[in-house]
NUTOR-12294 format. One record per atom (N, C-alpha, C): x, y, z; residue in one letter. Coordinates in steps of 0.1 Angstrom, whole numbers, padded with zeros to 4 digits, always signed. Example, Ala and Ser with C-alpha at 12.3 -4.5 7.8 and 13.67 -1.06 7.14 Angstrom:
// residues 2
+0132-0057+0078a+0123-0045+0078a+0132-0033+0078a+0128-0022+0071s+0137-0011+0071s+0129+0000+0079s
END
This chain:
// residues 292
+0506+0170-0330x+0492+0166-0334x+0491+0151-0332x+0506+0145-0339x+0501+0129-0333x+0503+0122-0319x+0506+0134-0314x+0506+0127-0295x+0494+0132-0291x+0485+0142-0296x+0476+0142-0292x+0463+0133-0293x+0464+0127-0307x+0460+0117-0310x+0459+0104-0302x+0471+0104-0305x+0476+0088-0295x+0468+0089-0281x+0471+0097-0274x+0465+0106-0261x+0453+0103-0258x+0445+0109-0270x+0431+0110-0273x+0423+0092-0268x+0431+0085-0279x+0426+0075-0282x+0427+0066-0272x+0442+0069-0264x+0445+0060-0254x+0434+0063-0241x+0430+0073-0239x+0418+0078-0230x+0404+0072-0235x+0401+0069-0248x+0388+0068-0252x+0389+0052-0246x+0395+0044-0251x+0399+0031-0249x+0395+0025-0233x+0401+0037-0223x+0406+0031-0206x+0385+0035-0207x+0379+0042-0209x+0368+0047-0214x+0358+0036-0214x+0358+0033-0228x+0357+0022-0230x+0356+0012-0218x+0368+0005-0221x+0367-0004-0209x+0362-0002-0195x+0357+0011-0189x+0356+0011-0178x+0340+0006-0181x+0334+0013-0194x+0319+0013-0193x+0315-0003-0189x+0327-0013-0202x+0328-0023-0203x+0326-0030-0191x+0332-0031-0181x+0333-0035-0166x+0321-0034-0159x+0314-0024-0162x+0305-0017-0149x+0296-0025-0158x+0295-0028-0172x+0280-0034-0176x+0285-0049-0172x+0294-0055-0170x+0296-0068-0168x+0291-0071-0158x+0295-0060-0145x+0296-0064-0132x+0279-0063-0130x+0269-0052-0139x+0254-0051-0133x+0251-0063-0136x+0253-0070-0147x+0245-0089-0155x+0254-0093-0143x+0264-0095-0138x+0270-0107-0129x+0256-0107-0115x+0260-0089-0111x+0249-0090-0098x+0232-0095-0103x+0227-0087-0117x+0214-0094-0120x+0216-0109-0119x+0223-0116-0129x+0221-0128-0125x+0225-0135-0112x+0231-0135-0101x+0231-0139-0089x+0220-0134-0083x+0212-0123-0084x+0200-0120-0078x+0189-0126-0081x+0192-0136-0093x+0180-0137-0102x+0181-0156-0092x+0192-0159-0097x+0195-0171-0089x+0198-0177-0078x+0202-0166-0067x+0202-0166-0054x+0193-0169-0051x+0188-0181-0036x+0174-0181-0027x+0176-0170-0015x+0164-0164-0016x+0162-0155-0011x+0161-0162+0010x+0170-0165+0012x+0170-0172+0023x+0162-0162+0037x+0166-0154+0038x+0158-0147+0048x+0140-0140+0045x+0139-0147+0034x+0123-0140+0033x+0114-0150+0036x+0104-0148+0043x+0097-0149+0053x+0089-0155+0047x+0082-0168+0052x+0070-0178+0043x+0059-0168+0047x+0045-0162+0037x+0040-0155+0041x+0026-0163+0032x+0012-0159+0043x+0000-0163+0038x-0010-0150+0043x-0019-0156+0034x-0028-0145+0038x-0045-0147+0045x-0049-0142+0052x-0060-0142+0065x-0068-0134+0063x-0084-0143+0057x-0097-0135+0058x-0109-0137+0067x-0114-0133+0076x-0130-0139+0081x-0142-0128+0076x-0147-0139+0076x-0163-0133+0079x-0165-0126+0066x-0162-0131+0058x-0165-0122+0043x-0183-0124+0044x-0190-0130+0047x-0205-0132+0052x-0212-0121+0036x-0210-0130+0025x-0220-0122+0016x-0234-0127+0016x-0244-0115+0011x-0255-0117+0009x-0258-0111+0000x-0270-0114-0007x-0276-0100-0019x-0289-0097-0009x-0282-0089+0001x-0295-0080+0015x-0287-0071+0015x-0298-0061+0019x-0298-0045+0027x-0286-0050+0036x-0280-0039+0042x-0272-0034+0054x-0278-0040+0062x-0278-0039+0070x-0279-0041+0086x-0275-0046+0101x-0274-0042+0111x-0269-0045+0121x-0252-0043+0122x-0250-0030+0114x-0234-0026+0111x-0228-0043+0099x-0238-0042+0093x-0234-0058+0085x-0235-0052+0070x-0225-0052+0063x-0226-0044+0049x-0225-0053+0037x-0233-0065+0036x-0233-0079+0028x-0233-0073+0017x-0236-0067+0009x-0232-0063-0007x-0217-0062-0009x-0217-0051+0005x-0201-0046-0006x-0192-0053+0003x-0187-0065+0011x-0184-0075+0010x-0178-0082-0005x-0186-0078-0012x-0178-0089-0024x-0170-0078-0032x-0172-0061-0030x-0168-0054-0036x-0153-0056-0030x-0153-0056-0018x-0144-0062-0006x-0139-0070-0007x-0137-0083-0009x-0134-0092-0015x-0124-0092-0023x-0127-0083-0036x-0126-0085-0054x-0107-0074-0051x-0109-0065-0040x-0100-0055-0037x-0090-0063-0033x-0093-0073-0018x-0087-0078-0015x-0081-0091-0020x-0087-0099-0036x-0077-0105-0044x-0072-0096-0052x-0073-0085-0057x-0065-0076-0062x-0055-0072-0055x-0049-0071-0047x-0041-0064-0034x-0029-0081-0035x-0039-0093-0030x-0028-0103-0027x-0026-0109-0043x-0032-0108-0050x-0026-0112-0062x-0011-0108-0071x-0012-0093-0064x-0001-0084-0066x+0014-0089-0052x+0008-0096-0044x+0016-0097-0033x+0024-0109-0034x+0014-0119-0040x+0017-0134-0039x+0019-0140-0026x+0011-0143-0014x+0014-0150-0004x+0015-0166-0011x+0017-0171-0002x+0019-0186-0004x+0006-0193-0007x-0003-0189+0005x-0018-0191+0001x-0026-0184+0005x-0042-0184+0007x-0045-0178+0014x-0058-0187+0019x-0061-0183+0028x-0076-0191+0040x-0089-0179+0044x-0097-0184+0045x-0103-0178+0049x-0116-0188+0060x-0116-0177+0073x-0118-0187+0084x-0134-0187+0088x-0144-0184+0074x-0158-0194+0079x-0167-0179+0076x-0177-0181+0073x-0189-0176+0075x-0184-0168+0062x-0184-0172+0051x-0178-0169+0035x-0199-0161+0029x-0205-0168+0033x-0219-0163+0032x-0225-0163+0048x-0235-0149+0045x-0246-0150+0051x-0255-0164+0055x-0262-0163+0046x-0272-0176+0041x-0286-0170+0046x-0295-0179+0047x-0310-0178+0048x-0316-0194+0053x-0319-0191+0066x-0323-0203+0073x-0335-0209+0070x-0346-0203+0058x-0353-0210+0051x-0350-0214+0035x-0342-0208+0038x-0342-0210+0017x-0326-0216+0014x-0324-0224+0012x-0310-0231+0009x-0308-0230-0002x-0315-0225-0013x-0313-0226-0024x-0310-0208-0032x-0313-0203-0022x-0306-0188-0021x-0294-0184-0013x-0292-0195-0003x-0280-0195+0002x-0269-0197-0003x-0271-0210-0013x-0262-0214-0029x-0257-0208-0035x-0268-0198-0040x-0266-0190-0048x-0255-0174-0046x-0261-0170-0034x-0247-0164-0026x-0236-0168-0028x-0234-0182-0024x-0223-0188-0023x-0216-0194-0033x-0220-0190-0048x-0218-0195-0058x-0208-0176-0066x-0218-0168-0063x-0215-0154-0061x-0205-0151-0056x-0201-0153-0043x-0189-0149-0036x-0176-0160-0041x-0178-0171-0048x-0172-0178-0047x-0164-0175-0064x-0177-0171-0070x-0171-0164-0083x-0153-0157-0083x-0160-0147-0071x-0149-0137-0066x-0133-0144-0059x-0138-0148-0049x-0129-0162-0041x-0118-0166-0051x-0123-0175-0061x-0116-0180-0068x-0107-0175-0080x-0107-0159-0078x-0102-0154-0085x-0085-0152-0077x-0083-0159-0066x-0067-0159-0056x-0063-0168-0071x-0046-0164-0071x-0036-0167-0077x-0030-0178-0067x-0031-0179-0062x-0026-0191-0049x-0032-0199-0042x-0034-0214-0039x-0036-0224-0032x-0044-0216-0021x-0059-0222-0018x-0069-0214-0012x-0075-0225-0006x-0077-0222+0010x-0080-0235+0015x-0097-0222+0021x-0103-0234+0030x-0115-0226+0039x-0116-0233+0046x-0119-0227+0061x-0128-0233+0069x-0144-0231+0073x-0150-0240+0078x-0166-0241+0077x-0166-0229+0086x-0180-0224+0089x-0184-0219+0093x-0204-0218+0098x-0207-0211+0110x-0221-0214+0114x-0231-0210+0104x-0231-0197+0094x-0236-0192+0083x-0232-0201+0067x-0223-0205+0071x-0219-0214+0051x-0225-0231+0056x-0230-0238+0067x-0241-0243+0064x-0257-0242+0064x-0259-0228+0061x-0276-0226+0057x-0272-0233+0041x-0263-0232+0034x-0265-0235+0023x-0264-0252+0023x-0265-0260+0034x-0262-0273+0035x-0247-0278+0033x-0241-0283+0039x-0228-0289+0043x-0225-0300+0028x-0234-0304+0026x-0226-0314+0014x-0227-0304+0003x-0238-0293+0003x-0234-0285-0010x-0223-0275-0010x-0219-0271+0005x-0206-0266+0004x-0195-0275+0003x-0196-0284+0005x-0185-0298+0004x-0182-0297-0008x-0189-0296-0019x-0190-0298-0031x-0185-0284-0040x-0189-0276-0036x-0182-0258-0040x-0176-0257-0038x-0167-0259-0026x-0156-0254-0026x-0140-0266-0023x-0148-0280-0030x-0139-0289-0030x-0131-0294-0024x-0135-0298-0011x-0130-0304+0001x-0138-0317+0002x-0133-0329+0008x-0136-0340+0011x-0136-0340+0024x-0131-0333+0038x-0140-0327+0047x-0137-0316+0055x-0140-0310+0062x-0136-0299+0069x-0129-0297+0082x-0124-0307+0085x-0110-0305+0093x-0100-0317+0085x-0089-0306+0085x-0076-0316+0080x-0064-0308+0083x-0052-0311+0074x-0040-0304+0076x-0033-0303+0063x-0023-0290+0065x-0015-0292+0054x-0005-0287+0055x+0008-0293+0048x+0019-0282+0045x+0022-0278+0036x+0034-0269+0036x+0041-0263+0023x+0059-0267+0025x+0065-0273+0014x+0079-0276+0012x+0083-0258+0012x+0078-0248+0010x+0086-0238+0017x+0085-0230+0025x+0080-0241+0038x+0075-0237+0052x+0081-0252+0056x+0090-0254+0059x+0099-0265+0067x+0091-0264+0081x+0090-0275+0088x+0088-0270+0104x+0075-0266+0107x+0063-0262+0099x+0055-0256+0100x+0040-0265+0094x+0033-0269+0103x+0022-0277+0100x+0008-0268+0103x-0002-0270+0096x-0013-0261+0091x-0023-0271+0095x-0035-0266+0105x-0046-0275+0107x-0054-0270+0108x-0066-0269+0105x-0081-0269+0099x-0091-0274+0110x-0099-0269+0115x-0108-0277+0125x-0124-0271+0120x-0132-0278+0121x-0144-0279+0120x-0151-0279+0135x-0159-0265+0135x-0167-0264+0149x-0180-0263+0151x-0184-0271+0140x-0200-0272+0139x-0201-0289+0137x-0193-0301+0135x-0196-0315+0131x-0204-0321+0146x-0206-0310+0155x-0213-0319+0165x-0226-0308+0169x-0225-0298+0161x-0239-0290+0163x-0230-0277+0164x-0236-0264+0167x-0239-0255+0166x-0225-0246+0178x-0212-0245+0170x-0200-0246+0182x-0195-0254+0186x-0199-0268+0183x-0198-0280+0192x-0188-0285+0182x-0177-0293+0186x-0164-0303+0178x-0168-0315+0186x-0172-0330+0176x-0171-0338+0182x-0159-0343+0186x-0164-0358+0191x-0153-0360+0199x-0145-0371+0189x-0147-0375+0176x-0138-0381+0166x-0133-0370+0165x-0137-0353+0161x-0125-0348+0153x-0109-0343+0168x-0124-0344+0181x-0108-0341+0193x-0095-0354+0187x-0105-0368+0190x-0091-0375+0189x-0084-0374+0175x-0090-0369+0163x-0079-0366+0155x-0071-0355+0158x-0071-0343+0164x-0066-0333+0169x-0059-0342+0175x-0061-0347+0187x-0050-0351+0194x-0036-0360+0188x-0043-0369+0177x-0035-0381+0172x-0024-0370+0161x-0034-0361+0159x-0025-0350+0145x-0014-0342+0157x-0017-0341+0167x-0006-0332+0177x+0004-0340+0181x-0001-0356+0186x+0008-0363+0187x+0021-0363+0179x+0015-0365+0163x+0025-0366+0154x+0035-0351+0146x+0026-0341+0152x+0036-0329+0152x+0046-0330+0163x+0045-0332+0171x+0054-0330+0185x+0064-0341+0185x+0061-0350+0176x+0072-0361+0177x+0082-0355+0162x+0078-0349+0156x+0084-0346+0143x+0089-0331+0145x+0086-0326+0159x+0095-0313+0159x+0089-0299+0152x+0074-0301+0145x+0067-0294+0140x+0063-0283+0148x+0064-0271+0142x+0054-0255+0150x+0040-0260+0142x+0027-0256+0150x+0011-0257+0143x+0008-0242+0146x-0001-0239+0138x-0008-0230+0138x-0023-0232+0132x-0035-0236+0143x-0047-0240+0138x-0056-0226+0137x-0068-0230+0124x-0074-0221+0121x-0089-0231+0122x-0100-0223+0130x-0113-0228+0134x-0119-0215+0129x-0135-0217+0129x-0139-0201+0130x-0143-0200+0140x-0139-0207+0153x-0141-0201+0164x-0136-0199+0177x-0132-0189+0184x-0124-0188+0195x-0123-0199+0205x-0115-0197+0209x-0117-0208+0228x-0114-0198+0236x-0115-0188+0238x-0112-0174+0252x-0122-0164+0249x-0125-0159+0259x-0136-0151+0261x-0125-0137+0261x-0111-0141+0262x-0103-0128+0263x-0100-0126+0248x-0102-0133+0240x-0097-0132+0222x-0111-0130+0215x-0121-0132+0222x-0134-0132+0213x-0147-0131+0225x-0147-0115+0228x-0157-0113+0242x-0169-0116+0241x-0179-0119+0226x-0192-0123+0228x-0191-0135+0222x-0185-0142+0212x-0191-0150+0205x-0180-0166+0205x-0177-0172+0212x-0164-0187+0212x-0172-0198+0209x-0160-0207+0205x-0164-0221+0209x-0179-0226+0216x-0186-0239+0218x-0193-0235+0228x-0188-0245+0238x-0178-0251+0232x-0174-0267+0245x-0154-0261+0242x-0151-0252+0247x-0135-0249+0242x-0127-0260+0251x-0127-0265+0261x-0122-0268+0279x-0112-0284+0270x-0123-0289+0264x-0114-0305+0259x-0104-0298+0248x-0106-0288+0240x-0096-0284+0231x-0084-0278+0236x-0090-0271+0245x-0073-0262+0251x-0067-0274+0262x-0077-0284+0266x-0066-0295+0273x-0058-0301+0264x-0060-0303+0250x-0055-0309+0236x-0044-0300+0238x-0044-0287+0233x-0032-0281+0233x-0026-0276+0249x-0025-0278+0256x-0020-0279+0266x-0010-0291+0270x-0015-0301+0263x-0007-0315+0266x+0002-0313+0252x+0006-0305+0243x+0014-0303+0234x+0019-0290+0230x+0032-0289+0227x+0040-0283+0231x+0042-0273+0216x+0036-0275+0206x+0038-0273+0188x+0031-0263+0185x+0018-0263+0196x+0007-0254+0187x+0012-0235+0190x+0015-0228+0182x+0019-0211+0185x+0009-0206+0183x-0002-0210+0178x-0009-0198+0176x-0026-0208+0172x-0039-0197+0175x-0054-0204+0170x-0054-0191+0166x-0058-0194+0150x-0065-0179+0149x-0078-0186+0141x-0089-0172+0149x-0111-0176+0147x-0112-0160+0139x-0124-0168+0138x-0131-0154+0131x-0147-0153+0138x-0156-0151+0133x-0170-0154+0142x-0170-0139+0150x-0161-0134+0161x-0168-0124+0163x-0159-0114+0160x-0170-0110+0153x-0168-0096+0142x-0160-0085+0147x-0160-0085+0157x-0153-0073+0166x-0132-0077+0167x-0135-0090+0165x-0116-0091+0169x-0115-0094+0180x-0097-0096+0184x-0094-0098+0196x-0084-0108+0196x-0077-0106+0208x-0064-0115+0210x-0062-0113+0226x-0059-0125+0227x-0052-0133+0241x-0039-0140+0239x-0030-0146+0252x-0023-0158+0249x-0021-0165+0265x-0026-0177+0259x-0024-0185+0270x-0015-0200+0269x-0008-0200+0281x+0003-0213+0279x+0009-0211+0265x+0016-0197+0263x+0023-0193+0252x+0016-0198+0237x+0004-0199+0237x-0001-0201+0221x-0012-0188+0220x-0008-0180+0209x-0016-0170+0205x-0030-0168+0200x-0039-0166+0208x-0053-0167+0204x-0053-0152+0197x-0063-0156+0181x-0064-0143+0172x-0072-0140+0168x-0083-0136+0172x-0097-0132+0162x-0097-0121+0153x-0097-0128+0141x-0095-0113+0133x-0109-0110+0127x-0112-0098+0124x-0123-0090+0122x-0131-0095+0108x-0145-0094+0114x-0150-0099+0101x-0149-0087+0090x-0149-0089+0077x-0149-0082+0064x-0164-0075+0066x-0176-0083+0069x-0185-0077+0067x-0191-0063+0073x-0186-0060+0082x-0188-0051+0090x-0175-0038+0089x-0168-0042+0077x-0153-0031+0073x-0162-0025+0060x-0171-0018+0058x-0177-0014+0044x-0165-0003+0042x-0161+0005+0046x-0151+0015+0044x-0138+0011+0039x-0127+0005+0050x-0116+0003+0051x-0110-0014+0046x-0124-0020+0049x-0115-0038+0049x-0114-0047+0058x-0112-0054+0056x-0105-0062+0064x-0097-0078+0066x-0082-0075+0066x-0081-0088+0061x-0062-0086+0062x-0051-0097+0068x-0041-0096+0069x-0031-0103+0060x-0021-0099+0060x-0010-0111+0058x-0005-0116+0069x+0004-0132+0073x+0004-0136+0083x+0023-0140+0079x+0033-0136+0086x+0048-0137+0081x+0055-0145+0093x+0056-0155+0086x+0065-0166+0096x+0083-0165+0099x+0083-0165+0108x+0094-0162+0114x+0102-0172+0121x+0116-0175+0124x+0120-0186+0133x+0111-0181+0147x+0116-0168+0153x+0113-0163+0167x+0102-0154+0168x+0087-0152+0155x+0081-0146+0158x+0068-0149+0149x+0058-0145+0150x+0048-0141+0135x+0044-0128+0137x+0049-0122+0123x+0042-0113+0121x+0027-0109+0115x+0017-0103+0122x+0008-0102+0112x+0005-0085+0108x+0003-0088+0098x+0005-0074+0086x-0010-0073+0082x-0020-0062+0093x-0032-0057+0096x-0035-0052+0081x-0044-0053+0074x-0051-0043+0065x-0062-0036+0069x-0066-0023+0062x-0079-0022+0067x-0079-0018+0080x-0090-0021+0090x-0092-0023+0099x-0086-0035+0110x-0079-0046+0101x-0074-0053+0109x-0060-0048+0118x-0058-0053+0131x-0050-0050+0136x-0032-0061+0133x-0021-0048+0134x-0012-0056+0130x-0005-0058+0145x+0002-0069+0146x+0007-0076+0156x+0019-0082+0157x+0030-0083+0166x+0040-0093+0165x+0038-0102+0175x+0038-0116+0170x+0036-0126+0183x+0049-0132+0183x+0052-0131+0197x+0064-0138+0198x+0068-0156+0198x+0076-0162+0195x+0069-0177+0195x+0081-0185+0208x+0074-0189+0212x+0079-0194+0229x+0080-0208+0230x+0076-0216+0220x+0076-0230+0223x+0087-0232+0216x
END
């Protein structure tokens, strides 16, 4: 009886201890998972065009109401995601080419929504977000002007630029913001930087078949004479589209307004040797390879 005891107990014990171990060893791995950098995960942002709200009827396959319903999904979706940031590339409102004061108000509406991202949120202008007047969008959405640049400390290597395609009229970039372009490429190329610029408007008739740029020729000589830029991604025409020339990826992604169903709007995943972009909706997903 007392060897079986002893027995007993000496088993309950090794028992014991084994549980003992295995709960040590799950808190050792929790905590190194908790405090490990996640070194291979991918700096990731997120890409909208043409959200183009209005309080109008449908028309012309243009679904401006539910646009903001659209919208409200898609900061619900990235809020859950957490990109780094997100952009969106112009024509944020319709507008109304007599009434600027209903343009506003749109734009006050959509912006409600907008501002509901959990993350650093940049915009670029677009041909519809000045019916509401340029200094009153200057002022809504808090920019001092509409081309500039930026980075992020966890995107090493990776410079972010902003171009304005209306400061000389209607598609038109003047020729101060080229030589800032140029002077801003200069100083990437000397610093070793990858760019990736966001306009709302294409420069290829192969990335955007009806609607580009309207003077593209001095811009692609700009990135031609520099070696940094991987990728232009526009918005404007609503249909999409992609090209690549002298290895920089031209990307029109789809306007929102015209997704009443499905969406539209991506994540964009940086890579040493590649970007991924992660299609929602209707947008198309893609791997660009990066060659410079």
């Amino acid at each position: 009886m007392l060897t079986t005891d002893i027995h007993n107990n000496t088993k309950s014990k090794k028992c014991f201890m084994v549980k003992l171990l295995s709960v040590m060893m799950c808190i050792f791995v929790c905590i190194s998972c908790r405090d490990t950098p996640h070194v291979n995960r991918p700096f990731v942002f997120g890409v909208m065009a043409d959200i183009q709200y209005a309080d109008k009827d449908e028309g012309n396959n243009r679904y401006y109401r539910t646009s903001l319903e659209n919208l409200q999904k898609c900061v619900n979706d990235l809020n859950e995601r957490q990109p780094a940031f997100v952009i969106q590339l112009g024509d944020i409102i319709d507008g109304y080419k007599e009434d600027t004061e209903a343009s506003v108000k749109d734009l006050d509406s959509i912006l409600e929504v907008f501002n509901r991202f959990e993350m650093p949120k940049y915009h670029v202008l677009g041909n519809h977000c000045v019916l509401a007047g340029r200094e009153n969008v200057k002022n809504k959405l808090g920019v001092n002007d509409f081309f500039y640049d930026f980075t992020f400390s966890s995107a090493p290597g990776w410079r972010f630029i902003v171009l304005d395609g209306n400061d000389a009229g209607y598609g038109v970039i003047s020729d101060e913001q080229l030589q800032w372009l140029r002077s801003t490429l200069d100083r990437t190329q000397k610093d070793n930087e990858k760019v990736i610029c966001f306009c709302h408007y294409a420069l290829l008739k192969e990335a955007a078949e009806k609607y580009r740029l309207a003077n593209p020729q001095p811009v692609l000589d700009i990135l031609d004479d520099h070696n940094g830029v991987v990728a232009w991604f526009a918005g404007h025409d609503h249909a999409g589209g992609y090209a690549v020339r002298n290895n920089v990826h031209h990307l029109t992604f789809k306007g929102m307004v015209e997704s009443a169903d499905r969406n539209a709007y991506a994540l964009v995943e940086l890579h040493p040797q590649n970007i991924n972009i992660i299609g929602i909706g209707d947008e198309c997903s893609r791997t660009l390879a990066i060659s410079r």
